[in-house]
CHARMM internal coordinates of N, CA and C (Angstrom, degrees):
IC EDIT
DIST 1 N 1 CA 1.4159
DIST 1 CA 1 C 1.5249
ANGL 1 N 1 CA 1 C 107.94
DIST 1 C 2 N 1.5281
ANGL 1 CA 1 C 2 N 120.98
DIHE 1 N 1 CA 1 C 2 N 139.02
DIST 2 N 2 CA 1.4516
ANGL 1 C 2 N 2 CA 107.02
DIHE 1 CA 1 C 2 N 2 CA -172.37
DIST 2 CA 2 C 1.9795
ANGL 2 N 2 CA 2 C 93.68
DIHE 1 C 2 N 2 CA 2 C -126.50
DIST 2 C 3 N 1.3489
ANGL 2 CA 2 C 3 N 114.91
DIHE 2 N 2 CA 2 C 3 N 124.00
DIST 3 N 3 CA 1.7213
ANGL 2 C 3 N 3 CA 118.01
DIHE 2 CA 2 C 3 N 3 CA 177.80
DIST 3 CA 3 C 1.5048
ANGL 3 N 3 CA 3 C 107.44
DIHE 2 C 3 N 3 CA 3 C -83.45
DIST 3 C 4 N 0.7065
ANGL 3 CA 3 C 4 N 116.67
DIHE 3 N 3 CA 3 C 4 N 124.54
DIST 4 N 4 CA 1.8784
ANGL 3 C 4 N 4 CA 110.24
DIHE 3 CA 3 C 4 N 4 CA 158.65
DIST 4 CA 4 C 1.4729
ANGL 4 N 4 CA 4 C 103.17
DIHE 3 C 4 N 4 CA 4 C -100.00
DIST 4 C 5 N 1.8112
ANGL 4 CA 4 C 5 N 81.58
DIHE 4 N 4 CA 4 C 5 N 123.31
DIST 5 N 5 CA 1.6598
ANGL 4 C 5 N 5 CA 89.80
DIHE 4 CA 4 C 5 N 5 CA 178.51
DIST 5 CA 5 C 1.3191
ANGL 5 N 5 CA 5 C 98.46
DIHE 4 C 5 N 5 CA 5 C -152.06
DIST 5 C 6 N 1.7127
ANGL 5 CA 5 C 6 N 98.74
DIHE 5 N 5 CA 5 C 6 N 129.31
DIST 6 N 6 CA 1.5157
ANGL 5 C 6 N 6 CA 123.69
DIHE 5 CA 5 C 6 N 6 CA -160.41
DIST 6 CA 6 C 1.6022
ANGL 6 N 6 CA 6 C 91.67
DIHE 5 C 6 N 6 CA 6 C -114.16
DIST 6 C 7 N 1.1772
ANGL 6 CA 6 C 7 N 117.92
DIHE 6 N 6 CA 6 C 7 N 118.72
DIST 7 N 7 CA 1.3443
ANGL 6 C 7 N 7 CA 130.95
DIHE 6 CA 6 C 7 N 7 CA -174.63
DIST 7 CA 7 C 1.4796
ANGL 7 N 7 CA 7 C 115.58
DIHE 6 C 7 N 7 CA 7 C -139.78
DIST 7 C 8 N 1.7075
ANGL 7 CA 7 C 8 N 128.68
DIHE 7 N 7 CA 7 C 8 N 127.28
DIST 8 N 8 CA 1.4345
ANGL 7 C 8 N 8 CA 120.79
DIHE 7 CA 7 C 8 N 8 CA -178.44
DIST 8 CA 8 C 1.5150
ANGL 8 N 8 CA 8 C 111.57
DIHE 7 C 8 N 8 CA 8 C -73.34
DIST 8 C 9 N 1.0551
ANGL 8 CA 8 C 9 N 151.17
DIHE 8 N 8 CA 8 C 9 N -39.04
DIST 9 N 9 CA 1.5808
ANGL 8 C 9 N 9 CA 171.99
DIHE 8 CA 8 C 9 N 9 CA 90.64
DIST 9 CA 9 C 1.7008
ANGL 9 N 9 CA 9 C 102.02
DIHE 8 C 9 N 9 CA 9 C 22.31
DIST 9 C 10 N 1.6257
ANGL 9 CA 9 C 10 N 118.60
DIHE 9 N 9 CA 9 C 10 N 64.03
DIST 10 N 10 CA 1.2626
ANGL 9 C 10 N 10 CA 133.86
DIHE 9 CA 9 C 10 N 10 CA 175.66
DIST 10 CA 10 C 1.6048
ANGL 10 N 10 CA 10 C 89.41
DIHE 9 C 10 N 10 CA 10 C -41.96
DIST 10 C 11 N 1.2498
ANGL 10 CA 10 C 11 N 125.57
DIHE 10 N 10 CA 10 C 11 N -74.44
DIST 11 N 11 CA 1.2854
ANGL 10 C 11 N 11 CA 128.01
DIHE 10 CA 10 C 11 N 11 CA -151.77
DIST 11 CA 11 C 1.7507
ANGL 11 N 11 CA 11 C 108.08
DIHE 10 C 11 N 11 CA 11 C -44.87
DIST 11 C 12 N 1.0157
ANGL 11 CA 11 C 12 N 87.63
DIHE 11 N 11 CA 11 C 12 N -40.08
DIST 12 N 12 CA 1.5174
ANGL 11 C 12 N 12 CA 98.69
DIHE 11 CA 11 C 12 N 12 CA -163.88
DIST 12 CA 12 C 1.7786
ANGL 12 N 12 CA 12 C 113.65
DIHE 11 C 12 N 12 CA 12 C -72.86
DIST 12 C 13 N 0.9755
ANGL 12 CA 12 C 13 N 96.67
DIHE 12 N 12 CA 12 C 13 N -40.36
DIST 13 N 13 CA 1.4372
ANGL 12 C 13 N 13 CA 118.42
DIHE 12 CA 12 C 13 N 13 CA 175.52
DIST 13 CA 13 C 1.6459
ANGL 13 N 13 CA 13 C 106.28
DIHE 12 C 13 N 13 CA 13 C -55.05
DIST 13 C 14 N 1.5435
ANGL 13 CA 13 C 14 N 121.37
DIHE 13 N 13 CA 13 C 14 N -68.64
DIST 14 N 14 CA 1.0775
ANGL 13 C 14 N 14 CA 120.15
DIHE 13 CA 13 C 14 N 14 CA 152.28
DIST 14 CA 14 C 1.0331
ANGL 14 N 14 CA 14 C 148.17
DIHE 13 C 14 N 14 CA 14 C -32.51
DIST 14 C 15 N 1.1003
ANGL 14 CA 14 C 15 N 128.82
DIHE 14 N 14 CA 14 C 15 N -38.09
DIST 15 N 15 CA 1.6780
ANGL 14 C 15 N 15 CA 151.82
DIHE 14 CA 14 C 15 N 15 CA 134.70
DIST 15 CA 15 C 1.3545
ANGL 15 N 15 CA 15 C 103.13
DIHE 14 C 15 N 15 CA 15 C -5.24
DIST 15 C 16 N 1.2788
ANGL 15 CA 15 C 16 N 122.21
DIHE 15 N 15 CA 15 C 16 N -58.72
DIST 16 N 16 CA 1.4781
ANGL 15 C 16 N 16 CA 130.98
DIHE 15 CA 15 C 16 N 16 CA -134.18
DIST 16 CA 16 C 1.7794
ANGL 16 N 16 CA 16 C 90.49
DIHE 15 C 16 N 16 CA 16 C -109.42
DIST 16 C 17 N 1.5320
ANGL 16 CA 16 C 17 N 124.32
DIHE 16 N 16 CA 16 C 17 N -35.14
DIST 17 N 17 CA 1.1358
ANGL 16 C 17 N 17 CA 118.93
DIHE 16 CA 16 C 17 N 17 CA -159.25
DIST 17 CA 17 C 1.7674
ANGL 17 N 17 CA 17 C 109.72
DIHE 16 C 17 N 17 CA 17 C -107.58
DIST 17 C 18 N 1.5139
ANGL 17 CA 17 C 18 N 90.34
DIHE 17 N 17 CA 17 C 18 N 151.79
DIST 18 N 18 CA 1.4572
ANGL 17 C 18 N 18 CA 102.78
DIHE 17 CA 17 C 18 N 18 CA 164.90
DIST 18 CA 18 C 1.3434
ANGL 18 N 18 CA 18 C 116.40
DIHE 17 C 18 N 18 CA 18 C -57.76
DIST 18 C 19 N 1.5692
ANGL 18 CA 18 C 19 N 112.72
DIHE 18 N 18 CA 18 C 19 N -82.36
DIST 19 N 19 CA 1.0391
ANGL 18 C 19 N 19 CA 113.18
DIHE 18 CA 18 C 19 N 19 CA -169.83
DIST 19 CA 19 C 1.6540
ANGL 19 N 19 CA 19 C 114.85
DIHE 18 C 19 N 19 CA 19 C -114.37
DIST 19 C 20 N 1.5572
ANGL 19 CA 19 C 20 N 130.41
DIHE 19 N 19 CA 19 C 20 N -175.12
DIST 20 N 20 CA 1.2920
ANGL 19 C 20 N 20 CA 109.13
DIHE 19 CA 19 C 20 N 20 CA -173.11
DIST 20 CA 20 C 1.3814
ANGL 20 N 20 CA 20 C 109.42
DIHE 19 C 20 N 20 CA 20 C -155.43
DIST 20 C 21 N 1.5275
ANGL 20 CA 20 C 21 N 115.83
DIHE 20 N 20 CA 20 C 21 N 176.48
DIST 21 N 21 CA 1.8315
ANGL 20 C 21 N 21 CA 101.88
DIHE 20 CA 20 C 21 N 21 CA 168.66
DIST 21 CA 21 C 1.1995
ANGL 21 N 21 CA 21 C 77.74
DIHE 20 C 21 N 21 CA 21 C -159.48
DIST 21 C 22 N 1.4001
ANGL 21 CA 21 C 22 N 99.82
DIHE 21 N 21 CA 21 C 22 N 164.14
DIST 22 N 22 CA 1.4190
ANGL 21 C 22 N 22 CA 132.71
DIHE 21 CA 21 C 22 N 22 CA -175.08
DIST 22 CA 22 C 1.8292
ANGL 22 N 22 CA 22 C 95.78
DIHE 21 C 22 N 22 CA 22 C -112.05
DIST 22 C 23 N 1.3228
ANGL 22 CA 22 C 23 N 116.05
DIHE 22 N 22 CA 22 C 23 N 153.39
DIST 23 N 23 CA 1.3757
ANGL 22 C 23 N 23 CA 143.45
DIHE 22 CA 22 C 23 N 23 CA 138.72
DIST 23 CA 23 C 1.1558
ANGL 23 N 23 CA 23 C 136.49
DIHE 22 C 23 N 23 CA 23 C -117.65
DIST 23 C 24 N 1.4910
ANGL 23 CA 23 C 24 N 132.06
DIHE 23 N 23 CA 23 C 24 N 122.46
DIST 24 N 24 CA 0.9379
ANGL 23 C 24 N 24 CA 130.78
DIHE 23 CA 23 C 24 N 24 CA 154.03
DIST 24 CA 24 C 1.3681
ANGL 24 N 24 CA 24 C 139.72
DIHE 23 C 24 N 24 CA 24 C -128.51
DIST 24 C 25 N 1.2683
ANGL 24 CA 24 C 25 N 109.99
DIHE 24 N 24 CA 24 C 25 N 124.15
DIST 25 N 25 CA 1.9714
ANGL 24 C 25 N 25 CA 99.69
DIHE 24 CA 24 C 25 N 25 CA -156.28
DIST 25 CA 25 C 1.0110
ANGL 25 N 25 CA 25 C 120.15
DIHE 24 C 25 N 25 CA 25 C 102.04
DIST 25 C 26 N 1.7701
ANGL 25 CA 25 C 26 N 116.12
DIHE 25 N 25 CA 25 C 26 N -19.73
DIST 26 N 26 CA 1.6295
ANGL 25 C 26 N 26 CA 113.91
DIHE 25 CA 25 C 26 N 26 CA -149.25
DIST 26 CA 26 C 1.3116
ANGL 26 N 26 CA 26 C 117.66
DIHE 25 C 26 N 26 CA 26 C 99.09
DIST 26 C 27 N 1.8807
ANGL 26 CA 26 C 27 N 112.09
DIHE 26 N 26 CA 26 C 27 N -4.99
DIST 27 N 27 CA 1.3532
ANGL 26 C 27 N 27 CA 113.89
DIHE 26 CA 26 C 27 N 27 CA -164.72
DIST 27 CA 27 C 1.6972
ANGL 27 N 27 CA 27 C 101.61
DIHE 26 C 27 N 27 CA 27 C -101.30
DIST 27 C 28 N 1.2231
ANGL 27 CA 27 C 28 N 116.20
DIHE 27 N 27 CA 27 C 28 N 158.09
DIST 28 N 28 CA 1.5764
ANGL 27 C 28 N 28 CA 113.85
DIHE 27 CA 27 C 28 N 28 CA 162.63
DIST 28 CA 28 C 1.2914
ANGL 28 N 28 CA 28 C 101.46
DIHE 27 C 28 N 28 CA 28 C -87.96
DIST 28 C 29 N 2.2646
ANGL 28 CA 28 C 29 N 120.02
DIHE 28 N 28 CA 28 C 29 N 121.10
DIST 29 N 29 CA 1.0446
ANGL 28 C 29 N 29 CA 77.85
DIHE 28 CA 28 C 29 N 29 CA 167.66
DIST 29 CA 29 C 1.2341
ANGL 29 N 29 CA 29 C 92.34
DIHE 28 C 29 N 29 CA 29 C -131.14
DIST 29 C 30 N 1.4746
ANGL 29 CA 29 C 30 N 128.33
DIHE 29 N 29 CA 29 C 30 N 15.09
DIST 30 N 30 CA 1.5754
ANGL 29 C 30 N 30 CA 118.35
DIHE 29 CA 29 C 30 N 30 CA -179.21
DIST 30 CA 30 C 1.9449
ANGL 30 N 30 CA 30 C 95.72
DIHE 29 C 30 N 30 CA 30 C -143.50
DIST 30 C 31 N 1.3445
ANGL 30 CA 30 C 31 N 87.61
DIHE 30 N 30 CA 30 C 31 N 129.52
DIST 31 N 31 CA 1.7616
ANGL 30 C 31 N 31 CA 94.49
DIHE 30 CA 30 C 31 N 31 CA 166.05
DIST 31 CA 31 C 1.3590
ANGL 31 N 31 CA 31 C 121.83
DIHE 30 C 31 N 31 CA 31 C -165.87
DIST 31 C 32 N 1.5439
ANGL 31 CA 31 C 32 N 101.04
DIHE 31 N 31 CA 31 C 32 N 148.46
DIST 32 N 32 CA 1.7854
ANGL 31 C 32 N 32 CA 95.40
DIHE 31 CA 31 C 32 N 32 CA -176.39
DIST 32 CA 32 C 1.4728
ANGL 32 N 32 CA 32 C 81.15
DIHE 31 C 32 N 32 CA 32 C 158.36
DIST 32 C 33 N 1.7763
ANGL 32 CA 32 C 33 N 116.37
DIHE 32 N 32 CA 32 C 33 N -179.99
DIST 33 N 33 CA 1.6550
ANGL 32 C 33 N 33 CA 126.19
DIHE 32 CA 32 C 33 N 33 CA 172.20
DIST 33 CA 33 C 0.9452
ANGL 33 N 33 CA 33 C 115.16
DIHE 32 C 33 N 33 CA 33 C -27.70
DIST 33 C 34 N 1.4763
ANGL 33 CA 33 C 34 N 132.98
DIHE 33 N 33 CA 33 C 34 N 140.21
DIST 34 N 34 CA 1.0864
ANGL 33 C 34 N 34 CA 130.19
DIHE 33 CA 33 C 34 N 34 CA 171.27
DIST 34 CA 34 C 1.6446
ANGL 34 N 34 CA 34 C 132.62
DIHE 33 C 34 N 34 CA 34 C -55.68
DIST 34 C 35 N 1.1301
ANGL 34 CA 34 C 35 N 98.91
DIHE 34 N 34 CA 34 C 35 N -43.98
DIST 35 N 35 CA 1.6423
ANGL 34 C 35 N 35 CA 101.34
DIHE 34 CA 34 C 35 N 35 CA 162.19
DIST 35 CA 35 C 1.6572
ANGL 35 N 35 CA 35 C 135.15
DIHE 34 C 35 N 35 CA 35 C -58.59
DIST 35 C 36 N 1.5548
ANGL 35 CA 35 C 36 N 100.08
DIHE 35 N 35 CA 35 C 36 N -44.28
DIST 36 N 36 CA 1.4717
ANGL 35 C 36 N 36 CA 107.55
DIHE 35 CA 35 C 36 N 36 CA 159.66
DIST 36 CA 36 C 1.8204
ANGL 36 N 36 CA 36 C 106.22
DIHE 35 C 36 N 36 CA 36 C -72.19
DIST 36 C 37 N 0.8731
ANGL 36 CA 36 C 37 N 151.22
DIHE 36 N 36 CA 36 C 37 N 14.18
DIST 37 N 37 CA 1.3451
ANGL 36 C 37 N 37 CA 155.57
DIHE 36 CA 36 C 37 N 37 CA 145.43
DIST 37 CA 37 C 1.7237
ANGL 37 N 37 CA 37 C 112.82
DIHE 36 C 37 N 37 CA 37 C -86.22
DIST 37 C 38 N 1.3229
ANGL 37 CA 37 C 38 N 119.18
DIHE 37 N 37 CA 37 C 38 N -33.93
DIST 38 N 38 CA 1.3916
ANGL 37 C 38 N 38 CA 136.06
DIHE 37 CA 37 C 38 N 38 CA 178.06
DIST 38 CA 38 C 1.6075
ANGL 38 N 38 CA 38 C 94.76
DIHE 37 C 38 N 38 CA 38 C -80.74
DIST 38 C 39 N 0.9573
ANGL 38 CA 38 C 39 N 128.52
DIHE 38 N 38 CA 38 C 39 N -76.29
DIST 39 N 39 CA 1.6780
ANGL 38 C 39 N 39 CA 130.61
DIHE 38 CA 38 C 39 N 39 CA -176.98
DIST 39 CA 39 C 1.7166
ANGL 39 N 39 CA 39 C 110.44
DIHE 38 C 39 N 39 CA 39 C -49.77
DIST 39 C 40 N 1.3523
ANGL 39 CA 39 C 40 N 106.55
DIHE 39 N 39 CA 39 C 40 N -15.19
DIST 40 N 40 CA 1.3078
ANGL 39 C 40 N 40 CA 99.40
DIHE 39 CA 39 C 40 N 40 CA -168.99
DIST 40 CA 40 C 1.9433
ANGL 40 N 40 CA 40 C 130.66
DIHE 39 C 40 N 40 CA 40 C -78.12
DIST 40 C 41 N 1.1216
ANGL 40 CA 40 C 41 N 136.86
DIHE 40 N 40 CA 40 C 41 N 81.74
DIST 41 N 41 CA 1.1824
ANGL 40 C 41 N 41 CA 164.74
DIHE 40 CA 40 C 41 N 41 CA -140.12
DIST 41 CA 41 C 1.6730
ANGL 41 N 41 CA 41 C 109.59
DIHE 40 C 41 N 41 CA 41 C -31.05
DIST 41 C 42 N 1.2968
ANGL 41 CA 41 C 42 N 102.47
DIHE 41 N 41 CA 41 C 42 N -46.97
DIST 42 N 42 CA 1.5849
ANGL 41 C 42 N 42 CA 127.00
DIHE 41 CA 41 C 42 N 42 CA 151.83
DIST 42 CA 42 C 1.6021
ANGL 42 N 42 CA 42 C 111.30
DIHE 41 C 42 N 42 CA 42 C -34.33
DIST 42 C 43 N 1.2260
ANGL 42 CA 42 C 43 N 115.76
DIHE 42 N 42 CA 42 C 43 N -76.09
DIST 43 N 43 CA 1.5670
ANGL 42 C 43 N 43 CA 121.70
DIHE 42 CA 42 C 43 N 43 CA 173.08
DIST 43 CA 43 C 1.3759
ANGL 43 N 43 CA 43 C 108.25
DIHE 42 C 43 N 43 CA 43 C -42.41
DIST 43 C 44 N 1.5639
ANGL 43 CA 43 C 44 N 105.09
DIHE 43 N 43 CA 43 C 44 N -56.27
DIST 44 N 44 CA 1.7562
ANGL 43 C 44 N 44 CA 88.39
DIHE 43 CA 43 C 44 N 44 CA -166.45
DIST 44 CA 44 C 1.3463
ANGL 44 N 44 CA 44 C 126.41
DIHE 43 C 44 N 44 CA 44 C -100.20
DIST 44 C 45 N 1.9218
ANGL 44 CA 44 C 45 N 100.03
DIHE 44 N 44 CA 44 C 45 N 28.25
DIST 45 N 45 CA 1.6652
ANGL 44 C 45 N 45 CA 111.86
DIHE 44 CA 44 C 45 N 45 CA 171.28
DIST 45 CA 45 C 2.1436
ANGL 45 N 45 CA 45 C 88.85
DIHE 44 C 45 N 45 CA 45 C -86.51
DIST 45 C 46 N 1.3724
ANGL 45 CA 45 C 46 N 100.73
DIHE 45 N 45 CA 45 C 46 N -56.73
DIST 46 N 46 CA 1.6478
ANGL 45 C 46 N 46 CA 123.40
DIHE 45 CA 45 C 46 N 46 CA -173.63
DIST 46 CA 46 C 1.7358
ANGL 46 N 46 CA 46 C 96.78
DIHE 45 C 46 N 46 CA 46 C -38.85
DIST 46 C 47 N 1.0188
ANGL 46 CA 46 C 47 N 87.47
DIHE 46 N 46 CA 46 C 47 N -81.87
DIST 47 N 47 CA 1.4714
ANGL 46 C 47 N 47 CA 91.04
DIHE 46 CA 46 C 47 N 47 CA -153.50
DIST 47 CA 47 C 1.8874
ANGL 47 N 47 CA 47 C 116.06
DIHE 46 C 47 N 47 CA 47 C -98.28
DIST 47 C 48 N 1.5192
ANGL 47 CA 47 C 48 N 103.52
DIHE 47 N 47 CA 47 C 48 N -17.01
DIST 48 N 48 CA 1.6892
ANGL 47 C 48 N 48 CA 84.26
DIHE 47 CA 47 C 48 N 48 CA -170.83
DIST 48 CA 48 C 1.7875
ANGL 48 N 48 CA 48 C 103.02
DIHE 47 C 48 N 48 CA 48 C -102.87
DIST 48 C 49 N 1.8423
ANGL 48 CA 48 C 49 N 116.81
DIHE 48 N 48 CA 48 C 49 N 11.39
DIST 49 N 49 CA 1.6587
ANGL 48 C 49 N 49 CA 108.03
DIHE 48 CA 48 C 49 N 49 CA -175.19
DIST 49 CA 49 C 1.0362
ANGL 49 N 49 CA 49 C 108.74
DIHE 48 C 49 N 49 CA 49 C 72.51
DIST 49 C 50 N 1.7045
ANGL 49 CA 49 C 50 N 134.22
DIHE 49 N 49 CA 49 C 50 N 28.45
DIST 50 N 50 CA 1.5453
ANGL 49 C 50 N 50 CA 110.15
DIHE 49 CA 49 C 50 N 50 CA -178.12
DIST 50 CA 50 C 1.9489
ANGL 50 N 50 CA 50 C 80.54
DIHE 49 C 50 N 50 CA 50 C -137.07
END
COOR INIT
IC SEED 1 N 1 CA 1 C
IC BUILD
C-alpha cells in the first residue's frame, strides 16, 4: 500500500514513514529511507534551518 502524505512538520512526517522523497520545484531531488533522507545534510540546509 503506498500513502501520500504531504506534511509541513518534516520531522514528523518522517517519523511515521518508511521511505521518502523530497520535491522541489516539481523536481525529485532527494529519496531513499526515511532516516537517511532525515540525516541527509541537503534536507536540513532546505528545509529544517540547520
Amino acid at each position: 500500500m503506498t500513502v501520500l502524505l504531504v506534511e509541513q512538520n518534516v520531522r514528523q512526517a518522517l517519523a511515521l514513514a518508511h521511505r521518502a522523497c523530497v520535491l522541489e520545484n516539481g523536481r525529485l531531488t532527494l529519496t531513499g529511507p526515511a532516516q537517511a533522507v532525515l540525516a541527509d545534510d541537503r534536507l536540513k540546509r532546505a528545509y529544517l534551518g540547520l
